[in-house]
RODREN-940510 format. One line per 5 residues: number of its first residue (from 1); their letters; for each residue x, y, z of N, C-alpha, C, O. Coordinates in Angstrom, 1 decimal. Layout:
// residues N
NUM) A) X,Y,Z,X,Y,Z,X,Y,Z,X,Y,Z ~ ...
//
This chain:
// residues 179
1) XXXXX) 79.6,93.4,86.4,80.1,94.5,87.2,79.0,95.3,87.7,77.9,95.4,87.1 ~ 79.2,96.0,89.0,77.8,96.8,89.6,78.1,97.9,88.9,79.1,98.3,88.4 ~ 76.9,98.5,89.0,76.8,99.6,88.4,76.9,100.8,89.6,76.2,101.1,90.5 ~ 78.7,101.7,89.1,78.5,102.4,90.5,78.1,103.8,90.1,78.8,104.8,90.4 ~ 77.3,103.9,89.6,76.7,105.7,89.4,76.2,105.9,90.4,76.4,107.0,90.8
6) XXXXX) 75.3,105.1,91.2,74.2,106.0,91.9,75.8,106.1,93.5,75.5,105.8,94.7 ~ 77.0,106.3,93.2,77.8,106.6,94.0,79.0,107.6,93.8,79.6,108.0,94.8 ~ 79.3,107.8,92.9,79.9,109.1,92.2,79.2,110.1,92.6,78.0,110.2,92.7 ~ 80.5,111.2,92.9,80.9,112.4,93.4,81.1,113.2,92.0,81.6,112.5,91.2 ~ 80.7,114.3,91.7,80.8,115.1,90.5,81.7,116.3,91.1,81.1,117.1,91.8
11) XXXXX) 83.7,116.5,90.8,83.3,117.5,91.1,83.1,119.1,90.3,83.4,119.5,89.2 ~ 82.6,119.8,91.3,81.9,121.5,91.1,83.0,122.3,90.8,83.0,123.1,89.9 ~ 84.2,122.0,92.0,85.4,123.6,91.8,86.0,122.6,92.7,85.6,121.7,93.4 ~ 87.2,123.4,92.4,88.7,122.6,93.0,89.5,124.0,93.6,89.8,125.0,92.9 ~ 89.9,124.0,94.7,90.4,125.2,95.3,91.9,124.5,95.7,91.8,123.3,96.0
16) XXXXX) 93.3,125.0,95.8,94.5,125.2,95.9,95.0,125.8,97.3,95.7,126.8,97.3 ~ 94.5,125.2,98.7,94.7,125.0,100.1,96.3,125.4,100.8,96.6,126.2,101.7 ~ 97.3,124.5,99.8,98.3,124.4,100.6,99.1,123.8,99.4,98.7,122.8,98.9 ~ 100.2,124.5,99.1,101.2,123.8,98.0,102.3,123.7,98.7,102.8,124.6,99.3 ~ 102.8,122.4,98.7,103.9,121.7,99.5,105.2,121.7,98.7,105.1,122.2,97.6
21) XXXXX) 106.6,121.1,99.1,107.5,120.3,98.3,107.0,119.3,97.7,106.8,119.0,96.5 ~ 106.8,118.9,98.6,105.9,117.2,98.5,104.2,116.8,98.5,103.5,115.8,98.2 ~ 103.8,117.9,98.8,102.2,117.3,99.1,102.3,118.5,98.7,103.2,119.4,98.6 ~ 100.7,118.2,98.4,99.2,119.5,98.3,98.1,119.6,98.5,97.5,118.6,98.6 ~ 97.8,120.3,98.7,95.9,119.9,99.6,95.3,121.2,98.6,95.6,122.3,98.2
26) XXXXX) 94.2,120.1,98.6,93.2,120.5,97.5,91.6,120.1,98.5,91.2,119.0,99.0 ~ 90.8,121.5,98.6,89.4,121.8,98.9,88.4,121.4,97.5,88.6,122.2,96.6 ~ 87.5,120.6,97.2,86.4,120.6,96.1,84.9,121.0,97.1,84.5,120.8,98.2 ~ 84.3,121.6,95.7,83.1,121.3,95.8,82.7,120.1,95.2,83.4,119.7,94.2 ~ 81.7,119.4,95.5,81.1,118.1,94.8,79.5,118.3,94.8,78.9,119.0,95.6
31) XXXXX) 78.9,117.5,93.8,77.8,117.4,93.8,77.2,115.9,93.7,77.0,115.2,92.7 ~ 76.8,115.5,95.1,76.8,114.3,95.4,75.9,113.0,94.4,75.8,113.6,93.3 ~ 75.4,112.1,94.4,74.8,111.6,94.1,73.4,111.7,94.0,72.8,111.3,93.1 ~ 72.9,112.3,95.1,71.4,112.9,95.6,71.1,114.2,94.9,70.1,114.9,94.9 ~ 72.4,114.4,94.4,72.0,116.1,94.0,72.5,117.1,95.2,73.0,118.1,94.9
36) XXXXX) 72.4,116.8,96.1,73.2,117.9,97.3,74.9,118.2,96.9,75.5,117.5,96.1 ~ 75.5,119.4,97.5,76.5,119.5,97.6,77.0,119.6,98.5,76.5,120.3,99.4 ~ 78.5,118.8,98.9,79.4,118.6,100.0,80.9,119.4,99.7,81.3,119.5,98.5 ~ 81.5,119.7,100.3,83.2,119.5,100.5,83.7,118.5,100.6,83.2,117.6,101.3 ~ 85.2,118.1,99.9,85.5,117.3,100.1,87.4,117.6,99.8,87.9,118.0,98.7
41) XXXXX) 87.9,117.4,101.1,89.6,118.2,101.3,90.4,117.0,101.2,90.2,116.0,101.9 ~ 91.4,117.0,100.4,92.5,115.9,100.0,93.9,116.1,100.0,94.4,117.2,100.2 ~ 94.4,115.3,99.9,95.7,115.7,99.8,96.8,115.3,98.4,97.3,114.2,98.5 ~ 97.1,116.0,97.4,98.2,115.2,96.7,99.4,114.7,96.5,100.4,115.3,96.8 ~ 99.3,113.6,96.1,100.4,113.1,96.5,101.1,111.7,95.5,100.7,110.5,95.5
46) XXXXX) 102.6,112.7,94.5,103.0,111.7,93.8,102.9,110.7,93.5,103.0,110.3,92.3 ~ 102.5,109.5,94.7,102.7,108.4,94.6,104.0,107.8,94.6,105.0,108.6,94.2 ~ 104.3,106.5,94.9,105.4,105.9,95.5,105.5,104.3,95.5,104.6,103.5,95.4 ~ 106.8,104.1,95.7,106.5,102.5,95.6,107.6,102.0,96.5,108.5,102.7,96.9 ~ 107.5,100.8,96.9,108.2,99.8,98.1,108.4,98.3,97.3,107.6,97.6,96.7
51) XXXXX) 109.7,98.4,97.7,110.4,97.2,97.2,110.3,95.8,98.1,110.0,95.8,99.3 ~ 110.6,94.9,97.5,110.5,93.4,98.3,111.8,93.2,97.9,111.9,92.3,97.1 ~ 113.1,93.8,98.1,114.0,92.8,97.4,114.4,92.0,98.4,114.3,92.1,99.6 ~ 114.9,91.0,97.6,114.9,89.6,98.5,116.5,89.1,97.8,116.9,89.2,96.6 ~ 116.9,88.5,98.7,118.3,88.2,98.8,118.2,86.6,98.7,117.3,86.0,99.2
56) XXXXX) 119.3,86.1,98.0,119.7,84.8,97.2,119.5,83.9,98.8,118.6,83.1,98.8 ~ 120.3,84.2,100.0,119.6,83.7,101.2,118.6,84.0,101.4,118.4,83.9,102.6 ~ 117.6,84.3,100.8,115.9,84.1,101.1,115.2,85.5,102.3,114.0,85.7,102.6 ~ 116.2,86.1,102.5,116.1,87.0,103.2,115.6,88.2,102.5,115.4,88.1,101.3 ~ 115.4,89.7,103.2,114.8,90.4,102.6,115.3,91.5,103.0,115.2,91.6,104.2
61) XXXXX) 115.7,92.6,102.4,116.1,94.0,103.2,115.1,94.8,103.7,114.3,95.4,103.0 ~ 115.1,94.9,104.5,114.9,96.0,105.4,115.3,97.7,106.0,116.5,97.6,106.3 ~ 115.1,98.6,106.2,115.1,99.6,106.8,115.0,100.0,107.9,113.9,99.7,108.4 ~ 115.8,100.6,108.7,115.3,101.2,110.0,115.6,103.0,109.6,116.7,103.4,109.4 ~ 114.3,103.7,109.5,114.6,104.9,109.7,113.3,105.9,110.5,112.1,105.6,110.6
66) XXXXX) 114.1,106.8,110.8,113.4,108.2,111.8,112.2,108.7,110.9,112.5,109.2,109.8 ~ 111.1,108.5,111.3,110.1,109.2,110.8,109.5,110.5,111.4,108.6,110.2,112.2 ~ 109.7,111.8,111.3,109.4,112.8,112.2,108.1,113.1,112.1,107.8,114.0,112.9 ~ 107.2,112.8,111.4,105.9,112.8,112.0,105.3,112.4,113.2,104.7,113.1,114.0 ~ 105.6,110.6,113.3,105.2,110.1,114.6,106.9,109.8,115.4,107.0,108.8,116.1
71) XXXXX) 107.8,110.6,115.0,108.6,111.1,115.8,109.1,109.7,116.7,108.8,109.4,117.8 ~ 109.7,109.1,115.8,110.0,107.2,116.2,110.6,106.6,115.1,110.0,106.8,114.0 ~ 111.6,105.9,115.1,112.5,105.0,114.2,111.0,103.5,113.8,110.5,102.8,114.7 ~ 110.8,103.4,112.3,110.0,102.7,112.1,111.4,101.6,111.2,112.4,101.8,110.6 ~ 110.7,100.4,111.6,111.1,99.4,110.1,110.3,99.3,109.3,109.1,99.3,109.4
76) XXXXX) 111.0,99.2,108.3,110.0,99.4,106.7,111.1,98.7,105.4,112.3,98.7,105.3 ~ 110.0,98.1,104.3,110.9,97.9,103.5,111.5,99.1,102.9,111.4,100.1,103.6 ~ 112.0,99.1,102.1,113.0,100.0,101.4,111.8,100.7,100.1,111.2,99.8,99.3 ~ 111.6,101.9,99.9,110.5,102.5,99.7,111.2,104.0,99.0,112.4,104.2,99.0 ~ 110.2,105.2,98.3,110.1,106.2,98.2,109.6,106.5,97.1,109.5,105.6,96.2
81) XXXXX) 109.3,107.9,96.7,108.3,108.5,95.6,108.8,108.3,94.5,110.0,108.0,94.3 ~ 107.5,108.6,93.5,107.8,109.0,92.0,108.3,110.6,91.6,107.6,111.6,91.9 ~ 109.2,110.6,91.1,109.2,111.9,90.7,108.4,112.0,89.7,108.0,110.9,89.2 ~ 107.8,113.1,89.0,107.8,114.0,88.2,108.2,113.0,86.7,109.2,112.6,86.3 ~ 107.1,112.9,86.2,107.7,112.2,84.5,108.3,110.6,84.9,108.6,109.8,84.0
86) XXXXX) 108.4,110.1,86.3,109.7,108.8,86.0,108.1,108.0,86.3,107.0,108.3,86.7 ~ 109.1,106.7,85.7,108.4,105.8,85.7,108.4,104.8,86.6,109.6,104.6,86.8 ~ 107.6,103.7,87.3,107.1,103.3,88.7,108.8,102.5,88.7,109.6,102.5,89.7 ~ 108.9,101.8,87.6,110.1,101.0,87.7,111.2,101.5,88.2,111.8,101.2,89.3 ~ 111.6,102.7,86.8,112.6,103.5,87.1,112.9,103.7,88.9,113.8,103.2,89.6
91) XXXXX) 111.5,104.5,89.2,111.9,104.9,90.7,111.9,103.3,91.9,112.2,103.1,93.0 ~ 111.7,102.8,91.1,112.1,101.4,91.9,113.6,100.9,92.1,114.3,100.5,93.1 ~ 113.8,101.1,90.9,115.6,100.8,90.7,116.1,101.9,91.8,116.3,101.8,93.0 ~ 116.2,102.8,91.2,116.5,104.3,91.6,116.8,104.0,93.2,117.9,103.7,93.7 ~ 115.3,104.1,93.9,115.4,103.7,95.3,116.5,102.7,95.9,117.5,102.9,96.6
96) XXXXX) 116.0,101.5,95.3,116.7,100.6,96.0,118.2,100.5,96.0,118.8,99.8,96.8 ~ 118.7,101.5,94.6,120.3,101.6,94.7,120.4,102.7,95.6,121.6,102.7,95.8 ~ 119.9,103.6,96.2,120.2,105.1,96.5,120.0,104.2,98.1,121.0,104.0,98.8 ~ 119.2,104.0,98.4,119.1,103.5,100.2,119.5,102.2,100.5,119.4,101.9,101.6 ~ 119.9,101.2,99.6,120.7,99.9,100.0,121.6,100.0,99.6,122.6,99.7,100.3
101) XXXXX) 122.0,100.5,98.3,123.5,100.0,97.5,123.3,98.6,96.4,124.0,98.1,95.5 ~ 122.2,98.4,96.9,122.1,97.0,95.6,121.3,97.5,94.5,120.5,98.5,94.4 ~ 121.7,96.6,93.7,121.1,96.6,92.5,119.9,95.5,91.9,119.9,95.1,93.0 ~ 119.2,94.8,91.3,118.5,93.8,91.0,118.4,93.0,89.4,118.0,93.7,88.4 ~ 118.8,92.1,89.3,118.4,91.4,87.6,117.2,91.5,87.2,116.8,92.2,86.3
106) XXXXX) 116.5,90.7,88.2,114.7,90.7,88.2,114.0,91.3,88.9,114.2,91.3,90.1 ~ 112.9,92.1,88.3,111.8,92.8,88.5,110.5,92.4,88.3,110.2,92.1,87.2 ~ 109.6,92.4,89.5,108.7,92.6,88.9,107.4,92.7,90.1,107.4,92.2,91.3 ~ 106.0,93.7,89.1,105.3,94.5,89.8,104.1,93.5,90.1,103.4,92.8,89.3 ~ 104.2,93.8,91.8,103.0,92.6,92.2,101.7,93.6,92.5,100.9,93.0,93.2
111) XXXXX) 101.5,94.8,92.1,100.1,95.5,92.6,100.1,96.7,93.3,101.1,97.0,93.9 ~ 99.3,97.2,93.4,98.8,98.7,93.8,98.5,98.7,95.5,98.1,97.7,96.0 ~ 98.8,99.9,96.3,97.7,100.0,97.3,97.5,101.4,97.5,98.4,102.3,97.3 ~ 96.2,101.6,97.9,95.9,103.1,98.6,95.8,103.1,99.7,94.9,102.6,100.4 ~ 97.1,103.9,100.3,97.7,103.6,101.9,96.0,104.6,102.2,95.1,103.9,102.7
116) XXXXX) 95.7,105.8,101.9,94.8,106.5,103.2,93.8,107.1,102.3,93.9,108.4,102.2 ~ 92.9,106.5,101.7,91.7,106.4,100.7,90.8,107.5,101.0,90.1,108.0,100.1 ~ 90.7,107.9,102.6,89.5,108.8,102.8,90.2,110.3,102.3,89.5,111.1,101.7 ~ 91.8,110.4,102.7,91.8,112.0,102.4,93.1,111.9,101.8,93.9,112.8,102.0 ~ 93.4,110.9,101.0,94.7,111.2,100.0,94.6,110.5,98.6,93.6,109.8,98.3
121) XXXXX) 95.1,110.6,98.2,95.1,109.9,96.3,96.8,109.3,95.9,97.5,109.4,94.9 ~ 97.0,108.6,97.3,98.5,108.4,97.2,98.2,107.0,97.1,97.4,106.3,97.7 ~ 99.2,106.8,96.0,99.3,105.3,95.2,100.1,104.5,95.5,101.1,104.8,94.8 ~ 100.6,103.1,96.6,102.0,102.9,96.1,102.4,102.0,95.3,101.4,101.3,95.1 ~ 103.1,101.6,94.7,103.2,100.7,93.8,104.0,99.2,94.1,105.1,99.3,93.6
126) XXXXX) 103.9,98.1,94.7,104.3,97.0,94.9,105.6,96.2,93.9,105.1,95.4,93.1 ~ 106.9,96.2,93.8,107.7,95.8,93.6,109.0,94.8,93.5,110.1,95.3,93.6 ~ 108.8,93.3,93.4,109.1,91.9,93.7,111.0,92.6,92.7,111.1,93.1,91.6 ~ 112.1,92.1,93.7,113.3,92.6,93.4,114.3,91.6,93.6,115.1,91.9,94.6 ~ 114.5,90.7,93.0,115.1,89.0,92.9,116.7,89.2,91.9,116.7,90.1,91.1
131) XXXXX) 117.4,88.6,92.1,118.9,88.7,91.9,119.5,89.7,92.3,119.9,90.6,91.5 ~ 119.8,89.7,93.7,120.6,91.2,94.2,121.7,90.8,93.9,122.1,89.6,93.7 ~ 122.3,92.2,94.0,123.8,92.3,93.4,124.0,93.7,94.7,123.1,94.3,95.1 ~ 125.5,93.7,95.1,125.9,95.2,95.5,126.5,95.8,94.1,127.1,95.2,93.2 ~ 126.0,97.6,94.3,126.1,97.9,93.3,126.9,98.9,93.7,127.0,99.9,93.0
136) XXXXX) 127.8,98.8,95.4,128.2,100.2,95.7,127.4,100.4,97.3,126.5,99.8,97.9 ~ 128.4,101.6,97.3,127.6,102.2,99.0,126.1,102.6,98.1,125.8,102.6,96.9 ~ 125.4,102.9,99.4,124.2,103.4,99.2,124.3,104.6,99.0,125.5,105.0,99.4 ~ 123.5,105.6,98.6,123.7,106.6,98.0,122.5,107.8,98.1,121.9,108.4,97.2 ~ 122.1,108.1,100.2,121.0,108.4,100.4,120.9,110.0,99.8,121.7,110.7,99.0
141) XXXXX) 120.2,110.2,100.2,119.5,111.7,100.0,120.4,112.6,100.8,121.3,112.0,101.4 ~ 120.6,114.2,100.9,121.5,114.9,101.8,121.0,115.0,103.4,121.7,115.0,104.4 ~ 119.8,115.0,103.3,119.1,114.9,104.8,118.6,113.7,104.8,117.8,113.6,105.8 ~ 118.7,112.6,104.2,117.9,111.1,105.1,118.9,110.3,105.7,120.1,110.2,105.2 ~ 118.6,109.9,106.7,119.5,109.0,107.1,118.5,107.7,107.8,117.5,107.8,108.4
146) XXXXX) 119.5,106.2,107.4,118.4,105.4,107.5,119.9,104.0,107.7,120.9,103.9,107.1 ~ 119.4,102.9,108.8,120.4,101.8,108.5,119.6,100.4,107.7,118.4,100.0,107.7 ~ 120.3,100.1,107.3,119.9,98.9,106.4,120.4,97.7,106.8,121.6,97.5,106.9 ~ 119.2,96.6,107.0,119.3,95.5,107.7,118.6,94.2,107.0,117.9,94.5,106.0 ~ 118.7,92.8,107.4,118.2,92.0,105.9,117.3,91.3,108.0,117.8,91.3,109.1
151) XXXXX) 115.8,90.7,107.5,114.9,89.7,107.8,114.6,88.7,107.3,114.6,88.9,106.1 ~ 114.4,87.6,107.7,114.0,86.5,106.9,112.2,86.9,106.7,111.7,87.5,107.6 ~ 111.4,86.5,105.7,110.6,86.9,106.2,109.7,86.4,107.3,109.0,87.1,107.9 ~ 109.8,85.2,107.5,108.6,84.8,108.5,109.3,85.8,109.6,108.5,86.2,110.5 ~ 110.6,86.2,109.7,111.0,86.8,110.9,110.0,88.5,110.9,109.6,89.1,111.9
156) XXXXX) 109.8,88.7,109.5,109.3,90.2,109.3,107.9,89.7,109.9,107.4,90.3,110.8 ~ 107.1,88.7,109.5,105.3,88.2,109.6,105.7,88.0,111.5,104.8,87.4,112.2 ~ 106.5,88.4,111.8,107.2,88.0,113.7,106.8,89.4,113.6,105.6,89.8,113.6 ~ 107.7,90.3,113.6,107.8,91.6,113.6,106.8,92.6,113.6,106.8,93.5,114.5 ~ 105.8,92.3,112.4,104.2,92.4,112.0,103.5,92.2,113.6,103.2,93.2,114.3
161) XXXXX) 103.3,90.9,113.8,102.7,90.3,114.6,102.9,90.8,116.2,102.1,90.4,117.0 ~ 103.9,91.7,116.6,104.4,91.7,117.9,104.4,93.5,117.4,104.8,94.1,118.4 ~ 104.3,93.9,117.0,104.1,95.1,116.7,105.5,96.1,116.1,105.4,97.3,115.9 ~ 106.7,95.5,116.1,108.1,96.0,115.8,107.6,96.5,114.2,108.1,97.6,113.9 ~ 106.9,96.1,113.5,106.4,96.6,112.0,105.1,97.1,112.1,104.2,96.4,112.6
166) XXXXX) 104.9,98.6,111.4,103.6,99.1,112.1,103.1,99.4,110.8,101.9,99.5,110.8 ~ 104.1,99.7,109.3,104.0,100.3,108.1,103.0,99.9,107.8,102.8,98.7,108.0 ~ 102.2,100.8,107.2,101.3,99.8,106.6,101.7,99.4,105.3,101.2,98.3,105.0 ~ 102.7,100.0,104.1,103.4,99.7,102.9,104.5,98.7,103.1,105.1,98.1,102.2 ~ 104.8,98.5,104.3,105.4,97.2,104.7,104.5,95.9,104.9,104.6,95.0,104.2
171) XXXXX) 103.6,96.1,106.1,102.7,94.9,106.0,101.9,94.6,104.6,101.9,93.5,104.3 ~ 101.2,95.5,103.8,100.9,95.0,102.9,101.6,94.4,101.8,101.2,93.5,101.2 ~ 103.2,95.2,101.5,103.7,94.5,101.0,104.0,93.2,101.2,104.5,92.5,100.3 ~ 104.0,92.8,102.3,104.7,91.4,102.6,103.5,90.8,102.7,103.7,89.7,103.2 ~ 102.2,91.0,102.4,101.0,90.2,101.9,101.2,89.7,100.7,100.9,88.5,100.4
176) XXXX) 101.8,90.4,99.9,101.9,90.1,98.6,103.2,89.1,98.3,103.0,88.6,97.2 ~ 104.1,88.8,98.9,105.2,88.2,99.1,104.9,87.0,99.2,105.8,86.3,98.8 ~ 103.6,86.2,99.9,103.3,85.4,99.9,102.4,84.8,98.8,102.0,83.6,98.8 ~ 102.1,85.9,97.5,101.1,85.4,96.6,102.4,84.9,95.6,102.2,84.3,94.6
//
């Protein structure tokens, strides 16, 4: 394994920017490797996970919902945060009953990604979701609204490719679909 000391960040002081619902942004001082000190501003952020479930036809659910940031209906798998204390699974189940209506037999966790490495510490957690069942309407949030649609996947690696899929917790997840 390399030795990464001569690349660690030490940090100095941690300052309290912006306290959100959902996010928080945090200012540090650091004390670089060289000995100098820098700033360095982030953002917090629970962490989250995105599901693969995949349907007995081979197919795979999908999402279409309004993203008001970049203010545009994205497709995406079926996704959202950790609360507070729950666990990556938990909020795995959780999700995928609350915005599809299905439920799953088999689980299981195919790996990590760090969607935006330079200025956030948001985790999401990769989730393989095999024997769907309907478990019921879906059961969104009071303000989300979102339709639910099934791809095959080479149709989603289509999608990917032609630019209809832009997520990046979508595209990576369906990296992992193929391992």
């Amino acid at each position: 394994m390399p030795d990464d000391s001569q690349l660690i960040e030490r940090e100095i002081t941690s300052d309290l920017v912006f306290q959100g619902k959902l996010l928080t942004v945090r200012e540090d001082r650091v004390r670089l490797p060289n000995g100098a000190e820098s700033l360095r501003e982030y953002v917090v952020h629970p962490g989250a996970v995105v599901i693969l479930a995949l349907l007995d036809n081979g197919n795979l659910l999908f999402e279409r919902q309004f993203r008001y940031a970049l203010r545009r209906v994205f497709l995406e798998l079926p996704a959202g945060k950790i609360d507070p204390g729950e666990d990556t699974l938990t909020t795995a189940r959780r999700e995928l009953r609350e915005e599809t209506g299905y439920a799953a037999a088999d689980w299981r966790h195919l790996g990590v990604i760090h969607p935006c490495i330079g200025y956030s510490n948001e985790h999401i957690e990769i989730y393989l979701a095999r024997g769907l069942s309907r478990a019921g309407p879906p059961q969104l949030d009071a303000n989300e609204f979102l339709e639910v649609l099934e791809l095959s996947p080479a149709a989603a690696r289509q999608a990917v490719r032609d630019g209809r899929i832009t997520d990046g917790k979508t595209i990576s997840a369906l990296y992992w679909l193929d391992r």
